[in-house]
Structures are given as C-alpha cells and as structure tokens.
C-alpha positions as CSV (number, residue, x, y, z in Angstrom):
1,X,61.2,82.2,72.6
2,X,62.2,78.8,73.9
3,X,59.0,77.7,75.7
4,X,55.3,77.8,74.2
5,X,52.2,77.0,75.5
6,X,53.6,78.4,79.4
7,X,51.3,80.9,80.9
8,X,53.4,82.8,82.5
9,X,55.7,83.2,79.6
10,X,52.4,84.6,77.8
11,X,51.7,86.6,80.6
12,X,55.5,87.9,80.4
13,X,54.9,88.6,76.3
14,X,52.0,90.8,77.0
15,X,53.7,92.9,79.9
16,X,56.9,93.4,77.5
17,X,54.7,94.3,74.4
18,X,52.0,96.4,76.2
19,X,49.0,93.9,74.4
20,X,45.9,92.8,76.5
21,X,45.7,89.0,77.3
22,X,42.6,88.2,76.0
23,X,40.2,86.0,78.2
24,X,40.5,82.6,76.5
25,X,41.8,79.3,77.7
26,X,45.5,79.2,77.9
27,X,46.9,76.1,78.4
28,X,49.1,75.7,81.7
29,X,50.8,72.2,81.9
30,X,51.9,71.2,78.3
31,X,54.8,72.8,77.2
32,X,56.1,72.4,73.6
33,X,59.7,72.3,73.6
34,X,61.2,73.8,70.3
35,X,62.7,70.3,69.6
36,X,59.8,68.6,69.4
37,X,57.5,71.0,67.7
38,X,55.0,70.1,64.9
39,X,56.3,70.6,61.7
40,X,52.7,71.6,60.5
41,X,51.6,74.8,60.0
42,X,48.3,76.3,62.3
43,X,46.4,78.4,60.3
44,X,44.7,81.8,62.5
45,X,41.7,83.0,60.8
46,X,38.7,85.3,63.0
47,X,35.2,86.2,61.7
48,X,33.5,88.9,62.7
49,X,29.8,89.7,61.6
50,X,29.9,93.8,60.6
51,X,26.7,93.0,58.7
52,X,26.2,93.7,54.7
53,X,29.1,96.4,53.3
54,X,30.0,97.5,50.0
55,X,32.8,96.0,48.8
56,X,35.0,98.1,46.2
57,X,34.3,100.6,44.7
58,X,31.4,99.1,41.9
59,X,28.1,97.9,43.3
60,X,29.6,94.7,45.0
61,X,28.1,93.8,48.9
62,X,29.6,91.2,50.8
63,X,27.1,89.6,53.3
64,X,27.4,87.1,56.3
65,X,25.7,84.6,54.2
66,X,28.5,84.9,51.6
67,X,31.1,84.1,54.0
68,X,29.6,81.6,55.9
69,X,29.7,79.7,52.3
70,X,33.5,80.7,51.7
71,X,33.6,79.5,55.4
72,X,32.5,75.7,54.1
73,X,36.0,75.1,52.8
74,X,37.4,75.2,55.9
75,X,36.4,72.1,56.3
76,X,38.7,70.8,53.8
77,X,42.0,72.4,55.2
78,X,43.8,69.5,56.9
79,X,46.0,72.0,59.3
80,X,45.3,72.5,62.5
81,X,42.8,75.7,62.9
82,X,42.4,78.4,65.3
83,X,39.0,80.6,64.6
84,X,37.9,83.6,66.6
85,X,33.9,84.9,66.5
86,X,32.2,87.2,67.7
87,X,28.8,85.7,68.1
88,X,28.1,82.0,68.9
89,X,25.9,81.2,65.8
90,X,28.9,81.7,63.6
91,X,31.4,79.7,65.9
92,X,28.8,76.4,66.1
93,X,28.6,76.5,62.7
94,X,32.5,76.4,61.8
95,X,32.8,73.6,64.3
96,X,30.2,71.9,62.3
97,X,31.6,72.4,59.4
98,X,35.6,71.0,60.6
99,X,33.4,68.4,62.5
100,X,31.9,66.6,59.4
101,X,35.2,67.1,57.2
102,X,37.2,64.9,60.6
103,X,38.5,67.9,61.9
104,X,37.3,67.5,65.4
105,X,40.9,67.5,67.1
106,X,42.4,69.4,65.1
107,X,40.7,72.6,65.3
108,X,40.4,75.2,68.3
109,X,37.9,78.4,68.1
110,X,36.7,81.4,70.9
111,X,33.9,83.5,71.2
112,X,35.4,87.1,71.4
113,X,33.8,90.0,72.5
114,X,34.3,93.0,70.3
115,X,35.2,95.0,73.5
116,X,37.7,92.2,74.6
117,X,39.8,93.0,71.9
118,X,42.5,96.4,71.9
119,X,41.7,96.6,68.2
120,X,38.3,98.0,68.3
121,X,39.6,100.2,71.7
122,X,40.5,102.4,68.5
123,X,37.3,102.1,67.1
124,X,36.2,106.2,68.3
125,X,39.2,107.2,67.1
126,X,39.0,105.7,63.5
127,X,35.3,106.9,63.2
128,X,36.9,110.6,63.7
129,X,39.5,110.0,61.4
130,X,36.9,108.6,58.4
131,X,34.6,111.4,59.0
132,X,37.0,114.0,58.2
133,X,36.4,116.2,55.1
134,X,38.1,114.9,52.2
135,X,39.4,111.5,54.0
136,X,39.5,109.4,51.2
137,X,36.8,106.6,50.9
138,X,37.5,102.9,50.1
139,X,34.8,100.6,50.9
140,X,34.8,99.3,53.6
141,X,38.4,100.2,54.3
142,X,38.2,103.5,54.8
143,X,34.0,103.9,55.8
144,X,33.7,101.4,58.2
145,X,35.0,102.0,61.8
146,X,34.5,97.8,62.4
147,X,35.9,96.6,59.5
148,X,39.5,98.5,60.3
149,X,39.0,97.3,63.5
150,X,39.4,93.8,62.4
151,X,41.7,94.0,60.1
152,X,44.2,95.5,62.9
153,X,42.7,92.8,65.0
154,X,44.9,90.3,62.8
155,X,47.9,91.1,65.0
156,X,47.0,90.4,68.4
157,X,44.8,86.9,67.4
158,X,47.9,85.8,66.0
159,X,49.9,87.1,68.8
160,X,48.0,85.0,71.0
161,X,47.6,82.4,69.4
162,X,51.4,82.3,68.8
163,X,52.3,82.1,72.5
164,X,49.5,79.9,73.6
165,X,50.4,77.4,70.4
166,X,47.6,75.1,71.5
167,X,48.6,72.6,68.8
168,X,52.5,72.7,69.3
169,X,53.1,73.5,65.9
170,X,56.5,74.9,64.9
171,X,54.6,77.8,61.7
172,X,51.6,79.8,62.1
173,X,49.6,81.7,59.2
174,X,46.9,84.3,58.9
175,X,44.2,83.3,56.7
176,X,41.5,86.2,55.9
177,X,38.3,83.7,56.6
178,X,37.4,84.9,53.1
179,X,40.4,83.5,51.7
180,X,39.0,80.1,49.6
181,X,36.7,82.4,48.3
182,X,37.3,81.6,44.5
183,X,37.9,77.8,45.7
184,X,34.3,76.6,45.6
185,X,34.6,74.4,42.7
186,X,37.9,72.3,44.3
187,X,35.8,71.2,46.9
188,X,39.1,68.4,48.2
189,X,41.0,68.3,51.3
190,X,44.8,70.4,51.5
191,X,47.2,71.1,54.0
192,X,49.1,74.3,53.9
C-alpha cells in the first residue's frame, strides 16, 4: 500500500476485504508518503469492560478495577498510542493517564460501540457454539460470548488503525491492554 492516511484508499481496503469501516475520524488531507514515514512504532491496544470473569481455570477473577491499574503504565509508553473503549469513563481516564505522563500528542483513542464493531456481529453465533454439550470450557475463552468477541476484535482495530495511520508511523503493534501487567514495580518511561 503506497498511500496511508487517504480515505478513499481506506474506503477501497474495506470494499476489497469485505470489513466494515468503523465510524471514527479518518483523516482526509495528510498523506504519509512511505518515504517519509515515522520510524516509530504505534502501539493498538482496546478495552472493553465485560465486567468481573474468571480467569483460568483456579479461582482467579479479573475485574475492571484491575485493569484500569495495569492501564496506569500506559502512561509510561513513549510510542504513539491508539486506544479503543467502549464506554466513556474508561476512555477519560486513559487520556488522563497519557496526559500527566506528556503524552498529550502522542496518543489517539475512540469510543466504540460494541454493535459498531463486525466482531461481536458473531456474538449469537458463539453463544450457540459455547452452549453446546461437551464444548470445552476455558475461562473466559471459551464461556464468555464478549470476551471472544474482543479478542477477534484485535483484527479489524488494527486493520483500521493501519490504513488510517494517524501518526504516520512506518510499524504498528497489538498490545492486549493487560499487557504491563507484571510491570507495576518498573514504574519508568519505554518506547517499543
């Protein structure tokens, strides 16, 4: 793909690939031109509240609280970011926390409907599949209709956020917005 950040070379990508545009801003006039692409990498990540789950198969829950503190990090990542949610508290409070760490610019995120994405459009047909008799069961993987939903939601965030490439940066990366998880105790800023 020579041209990134065009609209109507996104719009082209999602005819030829079958994938809904989403309803975010796009940008129109800017243009990043392969030569003079960003030698950074923009990291993807999306957080979705599905509420308390089990986690695994011991007595582990995971809860929104505990990732809005594995969210905290994020403030220390020095790449440019691009975070989805799906409810506005959750987005504020991201931007707050890129905000305080100098982040400001560098640092896009969307408020995402669940029914805006095709992901969860397979949602009924999931919940069939896990109800069947003897379907094996893998918290949440396998239990919860939501939480496969957004894990197959991985692929078209980063397919759009590919072809928009708001920050004109050459490398993109999926980051689960779990991911610094085990990284409380570092607590300094990185670029990936």
């Amino acid at each position: 793909m020579e041209s990134y950040g065009n609209t109507s070379s996104i719009q082209e990508n999602y005819s030829e690939r079958g994938l809904p545009k989403l309803p975010l801003e796009y940008p129109d006039d800017r243009q990043c031109k392969q030569t003079k692409l960003l030698q950074e990498v923009t990291i993807v990540t999306m957080y979705l509240n599905i509420g308390n789950f089990r986690k695994g198969e011991g007595s582990g829950y995971h809860s929104p609280d505990m990732y809005r503190k594995w969210m905290r990090l994020y403030g220390f990542l020095l790449n440019p970011v691009i975070a989805f949610f799906d409810n506005e508290t959750d987005r504020k409070y991201f931007l707050k926390i890129r905000r305080l760490h100098g982040q400001r610019d560098h640092t896009k995120t969307f408020l995402l409907g669940r029914r805006d994405m095709w992901a969860f459009s397979l949602r009924a047909n999931i919940s069939r599949i896990f109800k069947k008799p003897g379907y094996p069961k893998h918290h949440p993987n396998t239990v919860i209709p939501d939480y496969s939903c957004a894990t197959n939601a991985k692929y078209e965030l980063i397919f759009n956020a590919t072809n928009a490439n708001w920050f004109c940066t050459r490398y993109f990366a999926w980051s689960d917005i779990g991911f610094f998880r085990n990284g409380e105790a570092q607590k300094k800023h990185v670029i990936l």
